[in-house]
BATOR-535413 format. One record per residue (C-alpha): x, y, z; residue in one letter. Coordinates in nm, 4 decimals. Example, Ala and Ser with C-alpha at 12.3 -4.5 7.8 and 13.67 -1.06 7.14 Angstrom:
- 1.2300 / -0.4500 / 0.7800 / A;
- 1.3670 / -0.1060 / 0.7140 / S;
This chain:
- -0.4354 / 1.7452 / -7.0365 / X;
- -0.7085 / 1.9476 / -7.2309 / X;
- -0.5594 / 2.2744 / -7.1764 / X;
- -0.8456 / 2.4980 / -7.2606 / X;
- -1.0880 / 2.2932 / -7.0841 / X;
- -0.7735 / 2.3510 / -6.7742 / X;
- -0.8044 / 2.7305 / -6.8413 / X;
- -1.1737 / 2.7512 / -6.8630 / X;
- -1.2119 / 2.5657 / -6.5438 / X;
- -0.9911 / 2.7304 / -6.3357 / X;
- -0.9298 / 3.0799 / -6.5014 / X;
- -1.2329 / 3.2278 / -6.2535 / X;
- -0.9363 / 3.1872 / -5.9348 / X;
- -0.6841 / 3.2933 / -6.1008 / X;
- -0.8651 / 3.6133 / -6.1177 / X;
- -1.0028 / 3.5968 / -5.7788 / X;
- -0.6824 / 3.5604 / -5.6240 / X;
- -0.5516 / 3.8400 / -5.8584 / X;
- -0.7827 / 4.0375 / -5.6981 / X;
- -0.7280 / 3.9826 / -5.3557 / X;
- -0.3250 / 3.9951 / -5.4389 / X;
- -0.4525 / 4.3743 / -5.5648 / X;
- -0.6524 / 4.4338 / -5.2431 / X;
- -0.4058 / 4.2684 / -5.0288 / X;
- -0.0577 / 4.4325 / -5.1678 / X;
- 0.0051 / 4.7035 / -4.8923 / X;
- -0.0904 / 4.5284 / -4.6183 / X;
- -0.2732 / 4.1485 / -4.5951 / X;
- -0.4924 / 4.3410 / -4.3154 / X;
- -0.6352 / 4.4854 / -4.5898 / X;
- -0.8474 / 4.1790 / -4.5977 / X;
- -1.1620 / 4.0690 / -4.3482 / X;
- -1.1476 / 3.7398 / -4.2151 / X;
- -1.3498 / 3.5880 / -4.4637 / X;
- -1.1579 / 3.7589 / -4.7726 / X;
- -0.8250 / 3.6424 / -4.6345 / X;
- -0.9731 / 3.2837 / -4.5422 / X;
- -1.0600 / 3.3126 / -4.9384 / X;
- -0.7178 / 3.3997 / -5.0030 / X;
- -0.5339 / 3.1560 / -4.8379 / X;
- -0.7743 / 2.9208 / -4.9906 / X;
- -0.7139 / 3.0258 / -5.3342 / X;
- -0.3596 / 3.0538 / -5.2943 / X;
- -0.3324 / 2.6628 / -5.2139 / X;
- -0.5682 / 2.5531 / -5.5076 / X;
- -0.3816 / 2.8081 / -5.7430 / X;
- -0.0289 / 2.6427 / -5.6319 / X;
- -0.2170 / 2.3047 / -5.6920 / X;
- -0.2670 / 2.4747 / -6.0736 / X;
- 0.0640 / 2.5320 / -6.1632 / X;
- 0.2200 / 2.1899 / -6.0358 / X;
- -0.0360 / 2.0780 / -6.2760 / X;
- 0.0728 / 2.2790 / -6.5438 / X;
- 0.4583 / 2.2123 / -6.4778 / X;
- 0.3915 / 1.8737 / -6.5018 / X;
- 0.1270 / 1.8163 / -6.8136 / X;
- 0.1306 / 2.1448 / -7.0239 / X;
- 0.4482 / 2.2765 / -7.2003 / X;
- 0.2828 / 2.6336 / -7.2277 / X;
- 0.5341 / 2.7945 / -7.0851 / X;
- 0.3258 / 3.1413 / -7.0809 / X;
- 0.0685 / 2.9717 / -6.8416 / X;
- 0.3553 / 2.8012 / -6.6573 / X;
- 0.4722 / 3.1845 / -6.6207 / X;
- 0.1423 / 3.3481 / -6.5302 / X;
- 0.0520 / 3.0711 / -6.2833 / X;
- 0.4266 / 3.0907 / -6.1238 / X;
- 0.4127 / 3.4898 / -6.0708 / X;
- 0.0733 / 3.4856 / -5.9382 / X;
- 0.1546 / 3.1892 / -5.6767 / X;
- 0.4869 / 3.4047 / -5.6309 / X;
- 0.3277 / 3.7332 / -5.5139 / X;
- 0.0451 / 3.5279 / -5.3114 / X;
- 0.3195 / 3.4022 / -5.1044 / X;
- 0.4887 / 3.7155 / -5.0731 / X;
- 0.1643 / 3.8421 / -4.9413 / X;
- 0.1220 / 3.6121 / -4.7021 / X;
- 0.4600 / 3.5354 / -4.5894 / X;
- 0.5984 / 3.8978 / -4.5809 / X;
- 0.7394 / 3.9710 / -4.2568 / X;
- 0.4564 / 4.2224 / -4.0515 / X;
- 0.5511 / 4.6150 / -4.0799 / X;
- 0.6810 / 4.7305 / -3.7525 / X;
- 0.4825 / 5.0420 / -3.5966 / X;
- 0.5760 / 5.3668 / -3.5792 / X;
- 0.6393 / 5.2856 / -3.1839 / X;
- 0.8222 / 4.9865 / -3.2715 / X;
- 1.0292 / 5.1760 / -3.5125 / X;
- 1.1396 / 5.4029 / -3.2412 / X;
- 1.1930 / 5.1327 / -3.0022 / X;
- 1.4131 / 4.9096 / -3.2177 / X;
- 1.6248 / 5.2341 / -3.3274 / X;
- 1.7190 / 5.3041 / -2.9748 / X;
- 1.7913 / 4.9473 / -2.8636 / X;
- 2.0272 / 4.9185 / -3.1688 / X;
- 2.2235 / 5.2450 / -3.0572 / X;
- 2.2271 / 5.0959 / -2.6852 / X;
- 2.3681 / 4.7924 / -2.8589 / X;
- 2.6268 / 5.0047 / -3.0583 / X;
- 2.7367 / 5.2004 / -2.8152 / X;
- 2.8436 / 4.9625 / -2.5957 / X;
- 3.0015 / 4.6808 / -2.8614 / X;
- 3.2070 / 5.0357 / -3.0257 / X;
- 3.3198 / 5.1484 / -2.6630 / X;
- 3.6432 / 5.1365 / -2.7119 / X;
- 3.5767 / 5.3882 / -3.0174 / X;
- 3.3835 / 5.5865 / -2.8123 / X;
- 3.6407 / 5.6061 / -2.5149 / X;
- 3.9411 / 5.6988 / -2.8043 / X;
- 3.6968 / 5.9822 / -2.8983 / X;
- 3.7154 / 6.1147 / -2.5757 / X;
- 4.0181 / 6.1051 / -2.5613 / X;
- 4.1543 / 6.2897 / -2.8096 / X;
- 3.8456 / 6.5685 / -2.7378 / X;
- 3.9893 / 6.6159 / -2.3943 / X;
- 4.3446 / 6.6077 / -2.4942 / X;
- 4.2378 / 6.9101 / -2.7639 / X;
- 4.0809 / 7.1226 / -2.4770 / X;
- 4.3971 / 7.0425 / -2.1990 / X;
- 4.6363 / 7.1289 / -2.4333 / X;
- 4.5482 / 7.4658 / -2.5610 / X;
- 4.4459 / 7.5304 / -2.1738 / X;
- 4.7885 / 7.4853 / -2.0771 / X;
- 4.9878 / 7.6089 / -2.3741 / X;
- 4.8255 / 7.9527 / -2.3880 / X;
- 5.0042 / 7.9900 / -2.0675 / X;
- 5.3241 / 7.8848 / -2.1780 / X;
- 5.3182 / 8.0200 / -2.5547 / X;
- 5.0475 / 8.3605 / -2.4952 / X;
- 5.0770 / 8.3716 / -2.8812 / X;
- 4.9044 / 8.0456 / -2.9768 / X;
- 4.6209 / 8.2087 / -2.9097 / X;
- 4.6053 / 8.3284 / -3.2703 / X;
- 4.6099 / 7.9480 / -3.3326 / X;
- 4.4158 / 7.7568 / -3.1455 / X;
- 4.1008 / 8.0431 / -3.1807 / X;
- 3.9697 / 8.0460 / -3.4982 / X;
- 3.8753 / 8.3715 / -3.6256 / X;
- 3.5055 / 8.3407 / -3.6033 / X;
- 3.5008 / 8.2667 / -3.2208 / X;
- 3.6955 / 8.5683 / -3.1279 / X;
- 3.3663 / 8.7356 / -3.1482 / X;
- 3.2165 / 8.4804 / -2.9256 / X;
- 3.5086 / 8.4351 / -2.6733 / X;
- 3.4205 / 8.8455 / -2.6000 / X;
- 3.0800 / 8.7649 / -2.5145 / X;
- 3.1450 / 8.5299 / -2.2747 / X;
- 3.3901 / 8.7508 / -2.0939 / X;
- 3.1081 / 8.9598 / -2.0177 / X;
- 2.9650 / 8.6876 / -1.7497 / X;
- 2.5990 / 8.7211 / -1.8303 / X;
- 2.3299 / 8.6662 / -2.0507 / X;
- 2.0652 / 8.8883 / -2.2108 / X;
- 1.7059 / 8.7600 / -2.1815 / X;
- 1.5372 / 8.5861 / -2.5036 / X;
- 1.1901 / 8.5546 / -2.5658 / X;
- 0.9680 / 8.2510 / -2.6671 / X;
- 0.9952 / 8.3092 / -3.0065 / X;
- 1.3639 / 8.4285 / -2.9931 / X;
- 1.4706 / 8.1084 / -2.7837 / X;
- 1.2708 / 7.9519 / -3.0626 / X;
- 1.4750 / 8.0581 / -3.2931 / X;
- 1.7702 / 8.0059 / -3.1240 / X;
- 1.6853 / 7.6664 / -3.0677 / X;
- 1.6244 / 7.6699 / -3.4876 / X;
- 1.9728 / 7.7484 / -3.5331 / X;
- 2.1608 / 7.5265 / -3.2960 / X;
- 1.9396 / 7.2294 / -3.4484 / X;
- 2.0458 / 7.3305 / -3.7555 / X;
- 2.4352 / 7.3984 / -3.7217 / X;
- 2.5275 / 7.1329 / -3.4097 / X;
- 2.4383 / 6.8114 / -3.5778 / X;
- 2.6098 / 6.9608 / -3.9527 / X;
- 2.9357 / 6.9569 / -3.6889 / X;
- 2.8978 / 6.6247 / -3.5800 / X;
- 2.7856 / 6.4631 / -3.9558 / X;
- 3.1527 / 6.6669 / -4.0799 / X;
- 3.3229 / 6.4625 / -3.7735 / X;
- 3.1626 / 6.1359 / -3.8551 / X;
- 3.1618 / 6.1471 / -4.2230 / X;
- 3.5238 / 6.2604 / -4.2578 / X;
- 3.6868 / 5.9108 / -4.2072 / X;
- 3.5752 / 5.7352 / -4.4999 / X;
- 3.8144 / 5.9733 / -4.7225 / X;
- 4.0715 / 6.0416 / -4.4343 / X;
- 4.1291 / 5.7273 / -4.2709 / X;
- 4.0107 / 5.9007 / -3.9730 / X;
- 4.2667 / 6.1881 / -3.9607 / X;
- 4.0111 / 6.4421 / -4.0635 / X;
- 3.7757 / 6.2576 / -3.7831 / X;
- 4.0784 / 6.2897 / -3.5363 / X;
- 4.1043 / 6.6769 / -3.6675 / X;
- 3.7573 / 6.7703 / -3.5755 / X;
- 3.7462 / 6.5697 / -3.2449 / X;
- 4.0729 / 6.7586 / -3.1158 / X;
- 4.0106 / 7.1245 / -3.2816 / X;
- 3.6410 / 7.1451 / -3.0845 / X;
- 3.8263 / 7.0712 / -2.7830 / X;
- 4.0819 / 7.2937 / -2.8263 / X;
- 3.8719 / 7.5438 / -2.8512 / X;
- 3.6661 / 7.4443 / -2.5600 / X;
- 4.0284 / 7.4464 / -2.3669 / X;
- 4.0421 / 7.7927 / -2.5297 / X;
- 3.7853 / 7.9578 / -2.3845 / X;
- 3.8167 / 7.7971 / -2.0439 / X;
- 4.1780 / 7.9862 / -2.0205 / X;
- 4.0012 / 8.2830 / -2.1641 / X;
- 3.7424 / 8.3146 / -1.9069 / X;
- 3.9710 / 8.1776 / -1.6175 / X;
- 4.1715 / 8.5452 / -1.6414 / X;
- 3.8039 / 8.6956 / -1.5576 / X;
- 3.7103 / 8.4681 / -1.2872 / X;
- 3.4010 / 8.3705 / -1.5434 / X;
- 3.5050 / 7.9899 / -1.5187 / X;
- 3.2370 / 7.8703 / -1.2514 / X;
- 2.9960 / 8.0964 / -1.5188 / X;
- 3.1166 / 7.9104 / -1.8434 / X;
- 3.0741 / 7.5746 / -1.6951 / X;
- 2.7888 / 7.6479 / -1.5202 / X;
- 2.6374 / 7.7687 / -1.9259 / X;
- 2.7218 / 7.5171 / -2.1180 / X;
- 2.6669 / 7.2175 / -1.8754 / X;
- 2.3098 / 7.1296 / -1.8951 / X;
- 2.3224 / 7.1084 / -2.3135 / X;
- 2.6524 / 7.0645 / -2.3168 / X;
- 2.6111 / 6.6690 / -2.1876 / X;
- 2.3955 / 6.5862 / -2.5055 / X;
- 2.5986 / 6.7827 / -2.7687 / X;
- 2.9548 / 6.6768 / -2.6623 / X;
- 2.8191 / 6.3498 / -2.6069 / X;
- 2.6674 / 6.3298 / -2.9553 / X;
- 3.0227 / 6.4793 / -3.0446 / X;
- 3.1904 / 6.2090 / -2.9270 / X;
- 2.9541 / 5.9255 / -3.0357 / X;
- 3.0106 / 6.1013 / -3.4250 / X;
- 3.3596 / 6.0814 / -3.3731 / X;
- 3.3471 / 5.7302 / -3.2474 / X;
- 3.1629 / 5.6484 / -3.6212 / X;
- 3.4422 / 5.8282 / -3.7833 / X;
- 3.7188 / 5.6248 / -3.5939 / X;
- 3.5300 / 5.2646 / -3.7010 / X;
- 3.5293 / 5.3497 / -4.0385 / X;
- 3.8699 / 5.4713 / -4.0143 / X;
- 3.9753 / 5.1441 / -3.8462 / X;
- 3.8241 / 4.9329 / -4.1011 / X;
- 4.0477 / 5.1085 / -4.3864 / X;
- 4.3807 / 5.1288 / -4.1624 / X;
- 4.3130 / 4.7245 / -4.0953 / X;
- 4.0305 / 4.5715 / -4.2872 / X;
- 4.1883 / 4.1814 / -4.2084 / X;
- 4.1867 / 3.9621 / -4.4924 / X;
- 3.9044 / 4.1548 / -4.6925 / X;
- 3.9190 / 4.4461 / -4.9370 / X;
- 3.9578 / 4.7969 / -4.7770 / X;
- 3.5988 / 4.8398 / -4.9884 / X;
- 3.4348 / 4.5399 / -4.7940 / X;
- 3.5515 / 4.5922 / -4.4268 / X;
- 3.4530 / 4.9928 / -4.4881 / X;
- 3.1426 / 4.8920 / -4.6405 / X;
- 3.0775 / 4.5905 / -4.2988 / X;
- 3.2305 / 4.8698 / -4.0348 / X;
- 2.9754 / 5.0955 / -4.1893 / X;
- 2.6550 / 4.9111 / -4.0322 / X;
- 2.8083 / 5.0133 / -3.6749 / X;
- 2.9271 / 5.3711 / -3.8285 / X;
- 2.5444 / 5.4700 / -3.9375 / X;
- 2.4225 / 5.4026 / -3.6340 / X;
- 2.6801 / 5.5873 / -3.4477 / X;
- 2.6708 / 5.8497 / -3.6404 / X;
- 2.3067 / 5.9091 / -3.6398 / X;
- 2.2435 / 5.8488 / -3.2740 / X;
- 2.5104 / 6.1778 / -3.2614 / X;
- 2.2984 / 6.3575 / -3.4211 / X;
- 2.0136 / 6.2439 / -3.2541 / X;
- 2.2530 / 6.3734 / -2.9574 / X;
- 2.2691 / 6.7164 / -3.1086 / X;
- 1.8642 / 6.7655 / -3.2152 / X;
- 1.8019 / 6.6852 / -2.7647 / X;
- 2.0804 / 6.9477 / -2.6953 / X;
- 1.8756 / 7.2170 / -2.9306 / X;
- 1.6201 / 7.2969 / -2.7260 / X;
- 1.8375 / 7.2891 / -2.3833 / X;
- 2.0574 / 7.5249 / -2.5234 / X;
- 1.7294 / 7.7704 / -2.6426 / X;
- 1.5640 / 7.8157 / -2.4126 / X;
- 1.7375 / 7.6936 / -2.0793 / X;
- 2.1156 / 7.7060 / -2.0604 / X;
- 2.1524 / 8.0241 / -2.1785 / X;
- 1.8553 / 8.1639 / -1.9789 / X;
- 1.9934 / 8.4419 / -1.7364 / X;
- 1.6446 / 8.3390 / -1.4710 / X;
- 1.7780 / 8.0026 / -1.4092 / X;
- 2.0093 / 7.9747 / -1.1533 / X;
- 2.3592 / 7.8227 / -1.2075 / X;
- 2.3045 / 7.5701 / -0.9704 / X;
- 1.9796 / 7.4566 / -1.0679 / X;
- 2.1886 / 7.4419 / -1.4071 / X;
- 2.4411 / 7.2143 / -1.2396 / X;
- 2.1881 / 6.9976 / -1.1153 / X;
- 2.0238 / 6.9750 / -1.4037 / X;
- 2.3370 / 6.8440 / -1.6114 / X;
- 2.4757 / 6.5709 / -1.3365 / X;
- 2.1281 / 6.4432 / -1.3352 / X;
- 2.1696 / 6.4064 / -1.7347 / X;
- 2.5272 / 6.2291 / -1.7247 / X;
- 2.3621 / 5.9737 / -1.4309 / X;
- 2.0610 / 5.9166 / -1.6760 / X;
- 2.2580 / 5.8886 / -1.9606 / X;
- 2.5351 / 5.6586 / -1.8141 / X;
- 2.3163 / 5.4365 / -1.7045 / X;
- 2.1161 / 5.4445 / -1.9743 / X;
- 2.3776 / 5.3425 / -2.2186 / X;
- 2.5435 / 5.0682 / -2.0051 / X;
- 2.2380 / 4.9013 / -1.8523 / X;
- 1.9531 / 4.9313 / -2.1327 / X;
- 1.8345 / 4.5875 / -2.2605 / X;
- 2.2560 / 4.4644 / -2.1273 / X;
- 2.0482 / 4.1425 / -1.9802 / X;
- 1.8711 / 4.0788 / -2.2602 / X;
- 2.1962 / 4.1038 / -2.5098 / X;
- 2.4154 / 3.9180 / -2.2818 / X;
- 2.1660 / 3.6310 / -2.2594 / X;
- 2.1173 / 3.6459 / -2.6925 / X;
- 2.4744 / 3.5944 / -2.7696 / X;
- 2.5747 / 3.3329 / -2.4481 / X;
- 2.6285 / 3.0334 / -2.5950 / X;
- 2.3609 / 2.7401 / -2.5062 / X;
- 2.4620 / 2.4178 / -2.2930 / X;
- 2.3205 / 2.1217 / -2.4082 / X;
């Protein structure tokens, strides 16, 4: 082969395509329909170049240039499409639908041990008055007074703004600590946080059941208190899959099953939070709202744990089961 008679001849698509590569990097919709017809075009004549070259040239610096240009024209053309920003969305929540419900036995230990925290410092504060000092951490006392009082100042829009600020700010910090404490802890210090916020829950139920407040503090916490334990509980469900992979990781390395449980612990944990950032604005400007009746509040929260029961258990269920059935030949 006369290789600069090879060059000279074919050097003008080379640089074409290099071009439309350039044009064509961030998306190939970059490109009309007659640029990308060009492309494609160029792309098969430039591959027909360097099987040329492999085979009757031993430059190995045009081998090289004609093998990386052929390799990011197929990238370009092959790359799998970007997903919208809709898409995005819709793919996160049908993995956490997915997650929930293949981690449910996570989820359901979760629960558990949150409702065994708040039954058992219900019940022992009237057995043992002085656990009190215990089971209250100091910076609720403060708190725990201000519910005894059975009512609720009003906010304004910018205050209940605010508010709404702060809860978004603190609530999902709570359930990243209950999450992210596994890896380190083999889910004690996930098992910690889980029973501790429902021991103080428990807590304040006894407190406000010696001031007949308990129909009020249930009646309060109800409507954002369905997203924000629930996100809670999801975190803590993250925390317990990590911790199971480290307490039992199989045949594989503690590193490897943490590092495989971790796919289903990220999502978890994130959809918790996601939990927590829905219960912000509930908890600004409607919860806590002394104009709102406590029934309407009532109402307002069973219609959230129907929605997001069924939610969770039936969303795209049809469509999973029939992906992983096995098919009969």
């Amino acid at each position: 082969m006369n290789e600069s008679s090879f060059v000279d001849r074919r050097e003008v698509d080379w640089r074409n395509l290099t071009r439309f590569c350039d044009m064509a990097e961030g998306s190939p919709s970059n490109l009309n329909a007659k640029e990308f017809h060009e492309f494609v075009r160029l792309y098969r004549r430039v591959s027909t170049d360097l099987a040329t070259a492999r085979t009757q040239s031993i430059n190995v610096q045009l081998i090289d240039f004609l093998n990386d240009l052929v390799a990011r024209a197929y990238g370009i053309l092959y790359r799998t499409p970007r997903n919208s920003f809709g898409q995005g969305v819709a793919l996160s929540i049908l993995t956490a639908a997915r997650t929930i419900r293949k981690c449910r036995w996570f989820l359901l230990l979760s629960l558990v041990i949150f409702v065994s925290g708040g039954v058992f410092s219900y019940f022992v504060m009237d057995v043992v008055p002085t656990t009190r000092d215990i089971l209250v951490p100091p910076q609720e006392r403060d708190q725990f007074k201000s519910w005894q009082k059975g009512n609720f100042e009003g906010r304004t829009p910018a205050e209940s703004t605010m508010m709404t600020g702060v809860y978004a700010t603190n609530n999902p910090r709570v359930a990243i600590i209950s999450g992210a404490s596994a890896a380190g802890t083999f889910g004690v210090g996930t098992l910690f946080f889980e029973w501790q916020n429902g021991a103080i829950m428990g807590s304040l139920a006894h407190e406000l059941r010696d001031y007949g407040k308990l129909d009020f503090l249930f009646s309060s916490i109800a409507p954002h208190g369905v997203p924000e334990i629930s996100g809670l509980i999801i975190s803590g469900a993250a925390g317990f899959v990590m911790g199971w992979a480290l307490i039992n990781p199989g045949r594989r390395r503690r590193a490897d099953a943490l590092k495989a449980a971790g796919k289903d612990a990220i999502v978890l944990l994130s959809t918790g939070v996601c939990m927590m950032f829905i219960a912000a604005p509930i908890e600004g400007f409607f919860s806590f709202n002394p104009s709102v009746p406590g029934a309407l509040k009532v109402t307002v929260a069973a219609t959230e744990v129907c929605a997001w029961a069924a939610f969770w258990i039936f969303y795209d269920r049809e469509d999973s089961e029939l992906a992983e059935s096995p098919v009969m030949a």
